[in-house]
ROGUMAR-798574 format. One record per residue (C-alpha): residue in one letter; y, z, x. Coordinates in steps of 0.25 Angstrom, whole numbers, always signed. Layout:
REM residues N
residu / py / pz / px
A / Y / Z / X
...
REM end
This chain:
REM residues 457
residu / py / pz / px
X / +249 / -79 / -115
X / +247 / -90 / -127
X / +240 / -85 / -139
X / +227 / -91 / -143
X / +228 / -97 / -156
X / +218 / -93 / -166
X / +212 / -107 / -168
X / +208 / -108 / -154
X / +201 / -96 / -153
X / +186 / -97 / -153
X / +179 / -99 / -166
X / +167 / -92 / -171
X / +159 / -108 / -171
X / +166 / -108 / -157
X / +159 / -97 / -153
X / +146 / -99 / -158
X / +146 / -114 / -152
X / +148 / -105 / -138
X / +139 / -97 / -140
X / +127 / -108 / -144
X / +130 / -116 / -132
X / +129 / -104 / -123
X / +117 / -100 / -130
X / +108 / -108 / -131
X / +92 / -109 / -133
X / +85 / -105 / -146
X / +96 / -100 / -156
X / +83 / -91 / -163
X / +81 / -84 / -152
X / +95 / -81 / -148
X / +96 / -76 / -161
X / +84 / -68 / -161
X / +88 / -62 / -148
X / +101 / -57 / -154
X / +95 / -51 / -167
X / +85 / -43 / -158
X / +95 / -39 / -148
X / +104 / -34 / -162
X / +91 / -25 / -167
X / +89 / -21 / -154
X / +100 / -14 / -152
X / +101 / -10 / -167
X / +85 / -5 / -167
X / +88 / +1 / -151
X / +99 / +9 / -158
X / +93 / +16 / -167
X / +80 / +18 / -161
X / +85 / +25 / -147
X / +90 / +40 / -156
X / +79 / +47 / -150
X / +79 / +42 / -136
X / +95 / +44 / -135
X / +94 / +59 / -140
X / +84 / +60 / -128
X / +91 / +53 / -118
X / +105 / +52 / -121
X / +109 / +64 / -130
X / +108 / +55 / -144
X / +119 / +44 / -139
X / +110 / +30 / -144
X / +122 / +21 / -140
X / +118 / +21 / -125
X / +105 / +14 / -129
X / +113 / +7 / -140
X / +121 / +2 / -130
X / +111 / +1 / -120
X / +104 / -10 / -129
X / +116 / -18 / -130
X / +118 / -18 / -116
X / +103 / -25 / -114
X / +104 / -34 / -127
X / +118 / -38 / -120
X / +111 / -40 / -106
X / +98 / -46 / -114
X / +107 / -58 / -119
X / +114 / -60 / -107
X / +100 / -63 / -100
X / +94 / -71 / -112
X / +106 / -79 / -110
X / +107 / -82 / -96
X / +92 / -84 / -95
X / +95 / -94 / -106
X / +104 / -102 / -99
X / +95 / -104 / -87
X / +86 / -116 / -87
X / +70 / -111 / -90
X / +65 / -119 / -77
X / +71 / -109 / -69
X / +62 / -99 / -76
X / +50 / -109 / -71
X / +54 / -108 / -57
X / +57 / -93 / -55
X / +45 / -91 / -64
X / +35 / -89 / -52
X / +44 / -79 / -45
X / +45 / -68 / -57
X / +31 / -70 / -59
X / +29 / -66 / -43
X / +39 / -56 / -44
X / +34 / -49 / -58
X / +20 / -46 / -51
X / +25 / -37 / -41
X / +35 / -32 / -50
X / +23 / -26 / -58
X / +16 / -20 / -47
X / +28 / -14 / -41
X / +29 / -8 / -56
X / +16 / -3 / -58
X / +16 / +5 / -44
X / +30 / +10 / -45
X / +36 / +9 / -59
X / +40 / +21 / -70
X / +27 / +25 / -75
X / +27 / +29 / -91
X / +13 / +32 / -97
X / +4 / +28 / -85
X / +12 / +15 / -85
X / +22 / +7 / -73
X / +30 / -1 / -84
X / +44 / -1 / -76
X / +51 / +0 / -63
X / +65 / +4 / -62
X / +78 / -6 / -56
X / +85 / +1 / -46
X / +98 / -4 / -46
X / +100 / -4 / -63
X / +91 / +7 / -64
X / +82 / +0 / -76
X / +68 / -1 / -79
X / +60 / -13 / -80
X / +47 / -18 / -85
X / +42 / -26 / -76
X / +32 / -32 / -85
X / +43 / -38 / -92
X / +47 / -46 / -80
X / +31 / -48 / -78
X / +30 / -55 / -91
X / +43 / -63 / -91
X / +38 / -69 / -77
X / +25 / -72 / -81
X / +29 / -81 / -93
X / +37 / -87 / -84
X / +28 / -91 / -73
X / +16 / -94 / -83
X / +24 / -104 / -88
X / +29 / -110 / -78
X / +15 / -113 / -73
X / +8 / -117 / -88
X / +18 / -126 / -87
X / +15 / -132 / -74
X / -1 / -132 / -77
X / +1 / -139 / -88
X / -9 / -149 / -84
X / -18 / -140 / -80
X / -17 / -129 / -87
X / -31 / -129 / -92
X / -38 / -130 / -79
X / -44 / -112 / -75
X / -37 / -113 / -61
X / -26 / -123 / -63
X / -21 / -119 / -76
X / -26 / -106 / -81
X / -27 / -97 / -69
X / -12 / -101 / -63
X / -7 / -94 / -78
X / -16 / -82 / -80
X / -14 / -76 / -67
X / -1 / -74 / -69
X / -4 / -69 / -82
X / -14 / -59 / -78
X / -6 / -54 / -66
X / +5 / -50 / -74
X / -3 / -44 / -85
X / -11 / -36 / -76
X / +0 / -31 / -67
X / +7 / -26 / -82
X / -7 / -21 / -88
X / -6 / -8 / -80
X / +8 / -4 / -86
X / +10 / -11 / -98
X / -4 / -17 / -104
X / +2 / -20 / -116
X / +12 / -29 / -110
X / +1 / -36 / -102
X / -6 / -39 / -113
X / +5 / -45 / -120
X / +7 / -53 / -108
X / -4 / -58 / -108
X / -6 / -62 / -122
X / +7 / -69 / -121
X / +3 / -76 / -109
X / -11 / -81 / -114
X / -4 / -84 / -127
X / +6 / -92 / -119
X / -4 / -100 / -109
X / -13 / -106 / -123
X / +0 / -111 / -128
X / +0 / -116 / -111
X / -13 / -122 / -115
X / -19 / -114 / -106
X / -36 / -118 / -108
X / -40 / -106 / -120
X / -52 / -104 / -114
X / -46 / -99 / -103
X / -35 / -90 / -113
X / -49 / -83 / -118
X / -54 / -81 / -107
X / -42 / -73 / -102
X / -40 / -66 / -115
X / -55 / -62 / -113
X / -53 / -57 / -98
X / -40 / -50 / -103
X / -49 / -43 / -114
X / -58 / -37 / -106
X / -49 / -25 / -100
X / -43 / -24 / -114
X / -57 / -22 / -122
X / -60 / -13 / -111
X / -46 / -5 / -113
X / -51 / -1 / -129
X / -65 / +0 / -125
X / -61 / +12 / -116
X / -50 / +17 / -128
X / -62 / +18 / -138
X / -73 / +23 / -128
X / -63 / +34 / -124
X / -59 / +38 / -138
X / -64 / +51 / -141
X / -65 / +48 / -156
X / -70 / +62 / -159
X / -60 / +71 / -154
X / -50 / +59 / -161
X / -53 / +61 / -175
X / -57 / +78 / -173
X / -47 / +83 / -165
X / -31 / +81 / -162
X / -29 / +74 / -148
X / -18 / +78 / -141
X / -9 / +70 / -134
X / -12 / +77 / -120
X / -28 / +74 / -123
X / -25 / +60 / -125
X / -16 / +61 / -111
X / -28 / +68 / -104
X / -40 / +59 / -109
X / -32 / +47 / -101
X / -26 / +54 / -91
X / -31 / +46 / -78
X / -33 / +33 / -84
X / -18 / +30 / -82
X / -12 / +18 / -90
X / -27 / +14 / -96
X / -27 / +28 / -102
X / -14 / +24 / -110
X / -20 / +12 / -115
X / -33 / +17 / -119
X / -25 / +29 / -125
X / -18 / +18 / -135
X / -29 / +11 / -138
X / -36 / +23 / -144
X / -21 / +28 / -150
X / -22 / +14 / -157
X / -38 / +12 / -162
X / -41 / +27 / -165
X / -29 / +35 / -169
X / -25 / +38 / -183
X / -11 / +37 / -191
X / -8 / +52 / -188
X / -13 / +51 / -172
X / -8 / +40 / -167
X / +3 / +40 / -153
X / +17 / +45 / -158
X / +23 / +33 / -156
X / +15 / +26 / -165
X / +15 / +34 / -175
X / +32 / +35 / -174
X / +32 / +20 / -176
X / +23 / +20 / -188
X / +33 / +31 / -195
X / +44 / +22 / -191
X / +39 / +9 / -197
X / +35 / +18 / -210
X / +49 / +23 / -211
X / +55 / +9 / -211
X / +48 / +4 / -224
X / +46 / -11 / -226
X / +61 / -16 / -231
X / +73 / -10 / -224
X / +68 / +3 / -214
X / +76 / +14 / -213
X / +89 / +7 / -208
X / +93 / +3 / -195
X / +97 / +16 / -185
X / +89 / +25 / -196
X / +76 / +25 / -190
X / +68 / +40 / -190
X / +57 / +38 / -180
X / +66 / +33 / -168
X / +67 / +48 / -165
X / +52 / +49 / -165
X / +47 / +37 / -162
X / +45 / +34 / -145
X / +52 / +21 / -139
X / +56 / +18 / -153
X / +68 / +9 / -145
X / +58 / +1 / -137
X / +43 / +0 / -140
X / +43 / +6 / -155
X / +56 / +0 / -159
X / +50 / -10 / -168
X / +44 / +4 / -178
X / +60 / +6 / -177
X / +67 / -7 / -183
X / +56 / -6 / -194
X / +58 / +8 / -197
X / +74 / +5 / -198
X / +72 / -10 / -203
X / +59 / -9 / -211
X / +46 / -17 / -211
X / +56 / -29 / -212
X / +65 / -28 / -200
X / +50 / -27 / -190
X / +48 / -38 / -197
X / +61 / -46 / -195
X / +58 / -42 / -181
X / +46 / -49 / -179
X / +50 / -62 / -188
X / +62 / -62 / -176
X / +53 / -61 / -165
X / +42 / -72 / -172
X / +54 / -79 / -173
X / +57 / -78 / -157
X / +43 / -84 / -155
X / +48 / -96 / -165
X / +57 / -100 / -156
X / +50 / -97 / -142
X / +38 / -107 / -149
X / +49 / -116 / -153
X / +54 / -117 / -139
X / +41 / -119 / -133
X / +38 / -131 / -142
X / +52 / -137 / -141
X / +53 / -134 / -124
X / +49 / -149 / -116
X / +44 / -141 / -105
X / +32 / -133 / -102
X / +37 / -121 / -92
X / +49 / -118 / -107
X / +40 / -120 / -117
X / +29 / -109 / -110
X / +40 / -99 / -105
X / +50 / -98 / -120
X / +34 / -97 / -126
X / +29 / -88 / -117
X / +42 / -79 / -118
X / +43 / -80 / -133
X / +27 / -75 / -134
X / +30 / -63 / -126
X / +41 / -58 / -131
X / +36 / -60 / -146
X / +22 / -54 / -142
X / +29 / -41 / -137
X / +38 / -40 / -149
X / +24 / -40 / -158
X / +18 / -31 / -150
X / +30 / -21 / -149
X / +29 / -23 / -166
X / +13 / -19 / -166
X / +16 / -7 / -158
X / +27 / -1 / -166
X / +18 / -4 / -179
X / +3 / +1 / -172
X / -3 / -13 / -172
X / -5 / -12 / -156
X / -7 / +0 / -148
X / +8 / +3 / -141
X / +10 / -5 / -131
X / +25 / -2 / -126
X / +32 / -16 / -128
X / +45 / -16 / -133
X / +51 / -26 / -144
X / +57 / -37 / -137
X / +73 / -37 / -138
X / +72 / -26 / -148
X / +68 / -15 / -140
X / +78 / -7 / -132
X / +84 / -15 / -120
X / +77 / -13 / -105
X / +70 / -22 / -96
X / +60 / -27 / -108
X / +74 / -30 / -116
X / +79 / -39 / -105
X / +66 / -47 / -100
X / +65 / -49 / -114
X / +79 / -56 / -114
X / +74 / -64 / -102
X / +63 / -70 / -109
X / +73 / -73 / -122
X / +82 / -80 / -110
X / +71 / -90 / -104
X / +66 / -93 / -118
X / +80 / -96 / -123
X / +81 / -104 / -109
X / +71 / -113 / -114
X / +75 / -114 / -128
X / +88 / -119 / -121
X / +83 / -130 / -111
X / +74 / -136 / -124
X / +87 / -137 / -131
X / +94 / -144 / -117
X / +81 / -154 / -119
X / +83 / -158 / -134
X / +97 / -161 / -132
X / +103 / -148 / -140
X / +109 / -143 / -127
X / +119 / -149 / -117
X / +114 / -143 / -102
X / +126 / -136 / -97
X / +120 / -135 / -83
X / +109 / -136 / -72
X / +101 / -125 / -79
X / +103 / -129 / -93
X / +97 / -142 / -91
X / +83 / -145 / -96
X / +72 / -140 / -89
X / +69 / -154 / -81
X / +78 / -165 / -81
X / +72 / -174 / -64
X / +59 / -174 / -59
X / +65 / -162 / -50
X / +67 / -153 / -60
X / +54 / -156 / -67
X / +45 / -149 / -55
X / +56 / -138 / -55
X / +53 / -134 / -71
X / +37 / -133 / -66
X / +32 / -147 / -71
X / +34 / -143 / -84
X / +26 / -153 / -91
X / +40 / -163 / -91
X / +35 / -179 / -91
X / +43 / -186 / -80
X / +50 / -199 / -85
X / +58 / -202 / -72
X / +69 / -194 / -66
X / +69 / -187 / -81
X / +60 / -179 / -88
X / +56 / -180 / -102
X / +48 / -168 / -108
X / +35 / -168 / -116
X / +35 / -166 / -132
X / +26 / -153 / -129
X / +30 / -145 / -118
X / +15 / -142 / -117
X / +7 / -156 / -115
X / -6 / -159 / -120
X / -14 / -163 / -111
REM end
């Protein structure tokens, strides 16, 4: 066996010439990904103390190790979705979304119930737990894009345009409203959000904002009518009267039961969980926290590794690392934005938007819990959280945005193709009706895409 010699041995700029061409898309969001993954696993770490006392005799490594498993998992997924070219997302966009419904009726009958509430539903064979609604949403982004961006021409028409968008929408936020309302209506938004930039006609935008605003309105209107504000500020309420006055309502009784928590309770009688997390962020001061696996309310404080993890990385970082967190996450949307303007074609530009929004939108919400802004809601901090089905579907999404980042880079020339499913999206005629007319401008056999991958007209 012949030795190598040390001069042909791999170089550090030989290695991370690899690396870029293997990796391709938006360099930012690769990056981001990987600093999120790091915190994760660092903020995962420190925050499971409590829940590994209970469950595993104080030994944190299993979910230490746990987490690196799904950040390693997570990556292997972003990067193989990256690879694949985003019109095959248009063309199986219709099938999740036919399977996603049933999905979701199959979980609300017969999935694990927790607080009134069918969120999950077990996989036999590698015995984990899914929430489906994260399958739902992914789906639904996909096939609404797909068909904003074959109703381009049309898209302001009740019955041609509009309706073909919003039933979908509203399926899918109905059939996760029951378990997770708080999802739904971030789905929602996200989607309406998504179908203005679609130019989508605004008229009809309000009036589904005002249609969707009826059964919310009604929601506080029957929080405050219930609300025995006497015996509230005369006598102590007990946990089990709170229980008893809803008893029977079923999963509306827990969402009226927050929206009085949030308008009427005081500092001192607000829900456990909230009143953790605002000890936590106080602990952690505005500059540097208390230091990173230092954290005092992680034994106190409920789902402090998944929901409430954010009150954690201030109460360890400070004032300044929750802020740091957001500037990343704004930073995320940058680039999705960026995508979307750079992207020739229509079905790209809506899918990395709509993708970017959601994810962003969660992350906010998941910060306004952990700082009282919003009533809890139960959404975890994308990437940061600690790993399960929401950690991976999450990585799916950062996949297909990445996908698209790609195949805009293959269209400006930055990339050589290396293969039938890195190539641009359209190259014949053929492949133009494959990619859902995607707004392409047809010179011949070749295709030349618009300035705008959203056309005025």
């Amino acid at each position: 066996m012949s030795d190598t010699l040390f001069s042909q041995m791999p170089t550090v700029q030989g290695m991370r010439s690899q690396l870029a061409l293997r990796t391709r898309g938006d360099k930012f969001i690769w990056g981001i990904v990987v600093l999120l993954a790091l915190i994760s696993v660092l903020v995962v770490y420190s925050a499971t103390g409590s829940l590994a006392y209970k469950m595993n005799k104080g030994n944190n490594e299993i979910y230490l190790f746990k987490q690196l498993a799904f950040m390693l998992v997570g990556l292997v997924i972003i990067y193989f979705l990256h690879r694949v070219n985003y019109s095959i997302y248009s063309r199986i966009a219709w099938i999740l979304f036919l399977t996603a419904i049933p999905f979701l009726i199959y979980t609300y009958f017969f999935g694990a119930k927790i607080n009134e509430g069918s969120r999950w539903v077990k996989l036999p064979i590698i015995n984990m737990t899914v929430q489906t609604s994260d399958y739902a949403r992914l789906a639904l982004f996909m096939y609404i894009s797909r068909v904003m961006s074959k109703k381009q021409e049309v898209i302001k028409d009740f019955k041609q345009g509009y309706l073909p968008v919003i039933i979908p929408v509203a399926i899918i936020c109905m059939l996760i409203a029951p378990a997770n309302l708080s999802t739904a209506l971030l789905t929602g938004a996200t989607s309406l959000l998504l179908m203005f930039i679609g130019r989508v006609s605004t008229k009809h935008i309000l009036l589904t904002i005002l249609i969707a605003a009826i059964p919310v309105g009604l929601l506080i209107s029957v929080a405050v009518l219930t609300h025995n504000k006497t015996k509230q500020d005369t006598e102590t309420v007990t946990e089990t009267d709170k229980k008893g006055r809803y008893e029977g309502m079923g999963r509306v009784g827990t969402w009226v039961k927050r929206v009085q928590d949030f308008i009427y309770l005081k500092n001192d009688e607000m829900p456990y969980q909230v009143q953790q997390s605002k000890i936590a962020i106080a602990n952690g001061g505005i500059i540097m926290g208390l230091g990173p696996g230092n954290s005092r309310q992680r034994n106190f404080l409920p789902h402090c590794y998944s929901d409430f993890i954010f009150a954690i990385i201030i109460e360890e970082y400070g004032l300044l690392g929750g802020a740091f967190i957001m500037f990343v996450y704004l930073v995320f949307l940058f680039r999705g934005i960026r995508i979307f303007r750079k992207c020739p074609y229509a079905f790209g530009a809506f899918l990395a938007l709509g993708l970017s929004f959601t994810l962003v939108i969660q992350a906010l919400a998941n910060m306004a819990v952990s700082v009282n802004i919003v009533p809890v809601t139960g959404v975890t901090l994308p990437l940061v959280s600690m790993g399960g089905s929401s950690f991976l579907f999450t990585c799916m999404s950062i996949g297909i945005i990445l996908s698209v980042a790609r195949n805009v880079e293959i269209t400006e020339g930055k990339a050589e193709p290396e293969g039938v499913l890195n190539e641009p999206a359209a190259q014949t005629q053929d492949n133009v009706a494959s990619v859902s007319n995607d707004n392409v401008i047809n010179t011949g056999n070749k295709v030349a895409a618009p300035a705008s991958p959203i056309p005025n007209k």
